[in-house]
VMD Tcl script that draws the C-alpha trace (Angstrom):
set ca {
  {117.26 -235.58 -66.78}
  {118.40 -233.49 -69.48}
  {123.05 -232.82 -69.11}
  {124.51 -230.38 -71.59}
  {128.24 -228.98 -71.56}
  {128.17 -226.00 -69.06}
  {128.72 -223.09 -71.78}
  {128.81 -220.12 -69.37}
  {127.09 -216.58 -71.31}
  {126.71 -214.51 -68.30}
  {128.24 -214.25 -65.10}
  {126.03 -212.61 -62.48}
  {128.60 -209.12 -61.40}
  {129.23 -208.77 -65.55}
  {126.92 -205.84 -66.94}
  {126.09 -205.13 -70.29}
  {126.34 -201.60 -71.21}
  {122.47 -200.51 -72.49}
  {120.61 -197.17 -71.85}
  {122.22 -193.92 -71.81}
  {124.74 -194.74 -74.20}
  {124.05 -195.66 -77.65}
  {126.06 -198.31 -79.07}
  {126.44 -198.33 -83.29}
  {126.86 -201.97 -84.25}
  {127.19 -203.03 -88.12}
  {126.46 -206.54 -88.70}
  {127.01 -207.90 -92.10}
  {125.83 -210.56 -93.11}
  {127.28 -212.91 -96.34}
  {124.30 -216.07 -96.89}
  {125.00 -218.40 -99.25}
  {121.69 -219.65 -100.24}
  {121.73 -223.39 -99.82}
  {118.86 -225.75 -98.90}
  {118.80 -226.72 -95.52}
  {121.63 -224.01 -94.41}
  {121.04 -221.37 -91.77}
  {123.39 -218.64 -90.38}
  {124.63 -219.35 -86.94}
  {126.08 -217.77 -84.11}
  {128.14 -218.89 -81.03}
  {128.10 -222.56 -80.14}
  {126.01 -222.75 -83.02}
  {122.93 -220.53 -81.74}
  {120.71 -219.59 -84.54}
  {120.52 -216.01 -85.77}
  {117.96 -217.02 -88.58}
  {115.16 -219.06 -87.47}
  {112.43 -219.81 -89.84}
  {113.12 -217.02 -92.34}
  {113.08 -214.44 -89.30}
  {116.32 -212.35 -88.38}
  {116.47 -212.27 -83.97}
  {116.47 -208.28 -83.47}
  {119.45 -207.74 -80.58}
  {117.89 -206.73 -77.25}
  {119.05 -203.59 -76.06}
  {117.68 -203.87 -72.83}
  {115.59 -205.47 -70.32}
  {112.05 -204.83 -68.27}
  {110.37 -206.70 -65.49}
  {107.69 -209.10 -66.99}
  {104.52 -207.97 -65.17}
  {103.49 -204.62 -64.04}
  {105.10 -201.64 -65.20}
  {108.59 -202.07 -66.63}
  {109.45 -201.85 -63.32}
  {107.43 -204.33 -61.89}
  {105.73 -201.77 -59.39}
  {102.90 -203.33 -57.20}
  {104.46 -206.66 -58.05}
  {106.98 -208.63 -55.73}
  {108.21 -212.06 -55.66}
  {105.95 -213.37 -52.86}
  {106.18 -217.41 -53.76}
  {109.55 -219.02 -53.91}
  {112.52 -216.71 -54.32}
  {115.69 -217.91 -56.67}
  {117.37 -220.59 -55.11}
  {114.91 -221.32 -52.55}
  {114.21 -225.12 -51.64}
  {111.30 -226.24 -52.90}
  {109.35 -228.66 -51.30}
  {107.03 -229.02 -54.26}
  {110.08 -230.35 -56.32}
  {112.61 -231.38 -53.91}
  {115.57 -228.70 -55.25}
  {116.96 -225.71 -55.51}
  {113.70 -223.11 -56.73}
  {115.42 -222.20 -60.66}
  {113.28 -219.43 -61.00}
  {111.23 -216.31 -59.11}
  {107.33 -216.49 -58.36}
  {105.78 -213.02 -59.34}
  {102.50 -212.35 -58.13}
  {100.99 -208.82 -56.62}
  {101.36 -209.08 -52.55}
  {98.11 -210.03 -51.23}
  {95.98 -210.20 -54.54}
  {95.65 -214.09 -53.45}
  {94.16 -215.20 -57.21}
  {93.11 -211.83 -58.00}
  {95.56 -211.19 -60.35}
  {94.64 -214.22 -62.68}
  {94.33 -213.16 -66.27}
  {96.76 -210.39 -65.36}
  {99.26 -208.84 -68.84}
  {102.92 -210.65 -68.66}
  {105.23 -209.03 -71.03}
  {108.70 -209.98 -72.75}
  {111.08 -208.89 -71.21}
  {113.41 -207.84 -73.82}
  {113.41 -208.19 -77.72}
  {113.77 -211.94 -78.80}
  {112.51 -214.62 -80.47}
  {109.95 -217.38 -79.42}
  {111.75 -220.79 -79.43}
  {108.60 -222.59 -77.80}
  {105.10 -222.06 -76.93}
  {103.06 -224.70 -75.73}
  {101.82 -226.89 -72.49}
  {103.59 -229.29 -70.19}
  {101.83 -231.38 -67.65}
  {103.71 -230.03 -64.77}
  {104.23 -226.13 -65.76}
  {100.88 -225.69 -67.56}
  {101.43 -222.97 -70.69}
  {104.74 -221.91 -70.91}
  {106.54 -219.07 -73.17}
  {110.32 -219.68 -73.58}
  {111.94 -216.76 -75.35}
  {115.55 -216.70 -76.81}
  {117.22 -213.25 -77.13}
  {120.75 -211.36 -78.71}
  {123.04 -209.81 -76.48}
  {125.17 -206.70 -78.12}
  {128.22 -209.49 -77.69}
  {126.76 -211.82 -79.47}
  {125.54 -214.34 -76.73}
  {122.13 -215.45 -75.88}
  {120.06 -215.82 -72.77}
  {116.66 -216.83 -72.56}
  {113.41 -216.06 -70.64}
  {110.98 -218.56 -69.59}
  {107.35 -217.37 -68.36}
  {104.83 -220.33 -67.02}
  {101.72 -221.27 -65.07}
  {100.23 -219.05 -67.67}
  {96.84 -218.82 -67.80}
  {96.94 -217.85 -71.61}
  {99.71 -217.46 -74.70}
  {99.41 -214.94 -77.18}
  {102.48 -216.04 -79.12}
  {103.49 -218.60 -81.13}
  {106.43 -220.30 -81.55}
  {108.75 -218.46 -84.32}
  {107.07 -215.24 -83.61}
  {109.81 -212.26 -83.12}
  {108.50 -210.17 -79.90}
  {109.48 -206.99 -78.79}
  {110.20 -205.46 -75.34}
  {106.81 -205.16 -73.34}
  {105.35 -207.18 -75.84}
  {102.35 -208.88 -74.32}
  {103.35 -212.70 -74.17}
  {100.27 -214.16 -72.32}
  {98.31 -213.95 -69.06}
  {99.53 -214.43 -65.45}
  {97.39 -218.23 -64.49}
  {97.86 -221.01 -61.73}
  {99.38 -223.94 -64.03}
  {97.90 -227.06 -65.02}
  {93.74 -227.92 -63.60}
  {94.81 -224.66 -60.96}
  {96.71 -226.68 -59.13}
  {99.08 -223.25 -57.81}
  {97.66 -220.28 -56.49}
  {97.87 -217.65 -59.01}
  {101.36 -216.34 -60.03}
  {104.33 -216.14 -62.67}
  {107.03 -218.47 -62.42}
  {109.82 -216.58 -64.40}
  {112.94 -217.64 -65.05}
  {116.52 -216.51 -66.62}
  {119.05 -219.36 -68.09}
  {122.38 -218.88 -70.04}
  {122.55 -222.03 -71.49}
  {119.61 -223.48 -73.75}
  {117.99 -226.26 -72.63}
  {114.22 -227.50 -73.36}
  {112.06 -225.77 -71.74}
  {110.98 -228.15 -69.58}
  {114.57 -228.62 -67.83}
  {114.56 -228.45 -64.28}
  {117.71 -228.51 -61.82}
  {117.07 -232.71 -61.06}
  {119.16 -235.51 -62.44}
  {117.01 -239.28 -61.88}
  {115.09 -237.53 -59.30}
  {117.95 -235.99 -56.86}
  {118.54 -232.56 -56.49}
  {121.59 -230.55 -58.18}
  {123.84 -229.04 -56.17}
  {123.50 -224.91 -55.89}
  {126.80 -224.55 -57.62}
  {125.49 -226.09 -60.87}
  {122.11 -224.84 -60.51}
  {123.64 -221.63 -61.32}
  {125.73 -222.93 -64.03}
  {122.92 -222.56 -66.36}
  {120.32 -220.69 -64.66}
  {120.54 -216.87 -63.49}
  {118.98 -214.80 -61.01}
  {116.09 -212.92 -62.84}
  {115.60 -209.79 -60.75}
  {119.34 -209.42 -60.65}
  {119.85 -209.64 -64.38}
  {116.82 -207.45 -65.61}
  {118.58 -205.15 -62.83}
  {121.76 -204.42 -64.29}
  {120.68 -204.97 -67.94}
  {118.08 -202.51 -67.90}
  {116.37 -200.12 -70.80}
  {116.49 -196.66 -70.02}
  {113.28 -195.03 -71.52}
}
mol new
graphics top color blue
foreach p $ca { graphics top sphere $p radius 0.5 }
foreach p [lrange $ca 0 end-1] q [lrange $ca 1 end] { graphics top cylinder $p $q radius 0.2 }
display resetview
């Protein structure tokens, strides 16, 4: 399973001041023009990718329903639930509208702040996913994952915006899940088909949360004031 240095972005308790107070941030930028050369960031995060310059998100909605996620709730496996369809610690929320059953199937999700697509594709086991990569006003990244999805509207390299549509809420690969999102949060990249297993076994909670955060908590205390 996939082990990276634990490079910690965000600590949940930390907030990022967005909203009612405008923040003026000059960002100059000196590029030498050299083949194969791109302008980095921390730990070597890419600010440039593919000729496209990552806007900074200055805030953060829910992914489905309104930006605040009215008439949704998380009624599949919670953060940090046990799963018994994996065996570990749940790295994620499942969205879905209480009660809809499949209803909701083909349903808008949305990014949930201003980014950059760093994959778009299928995976055997999540179906389509969306992973999106997106600048903090410090300079640090965090990235959004939607799956199950029952379509993708993006492709990878595309720059969204907030509320962007991304794709359609499905029920993974050959409907094999009743209909919802499975959204997730992480502060470190990985690929975006990491999960919190190492040779089959189950991480412990206390690295689980190393490099993955709690969505609804984030989005929370990150939000955009309209």
């Amino acid at each position: 399973m996939y082990n990276v240095p634990v490079i910690p972005i965000y600590r949940e308790g930390v907030t990022l001041k967005f909203g009612k107070y405008v923040q003026t941030v000059v960002v100059v930028l000196l590029a030498v023009v050299i083949s194969g050369c791109s302008l980095t960031g921390r730990n070597g995060d890419d600010l440039l990718e593919q000729g496209k310059f990552m806007p900074m998100a200055d805030g953060f909605d829910f992914p489905v329903g309104d930006a605040d996620g009215n008439g949704w709730g998380i009624t599949g496996y919670d953060f940090l639930d046990w799963s018994s369809v994996s065996n570990s610690w749940h790295p994620g929320e499942d969205w879905n509208i209480p009660g809809a059953g499949n209803y909701d199937q083909g349903e808008p999700v949305y990014a949930i702040g201003h980014g950059q697509v760093v994959f778009s594709g299928w995976n055997t086991a999540l179906g389509h996913v969306v992973l999106i990569k997106h600048r903090l006003p410090d300079n640090t990244f965090v990235w959004s994952q939607y799956a199950h999805l029952d379509r993708r509207d993006v492709n990878q390299g595309d720059i969204v915006q907030r509320r962007q549509q991304i794709g359609t809420v499905g029920r993974g690969p050959n409907n094999r899940f009743a209909a919802h999102l499975h959204f997730e949060i992480r502060s470190v990249e990985l690929p975006y088909n990491a999960w919190p297993r190492t040779n089959g076994a189950a991480w412990e909670k206390s690295k689980v949360v190393q490099y993955w955060l709690r969505p609804s908590k984030f989005i929370q205390e990150n939000r955009y004031y309209h």
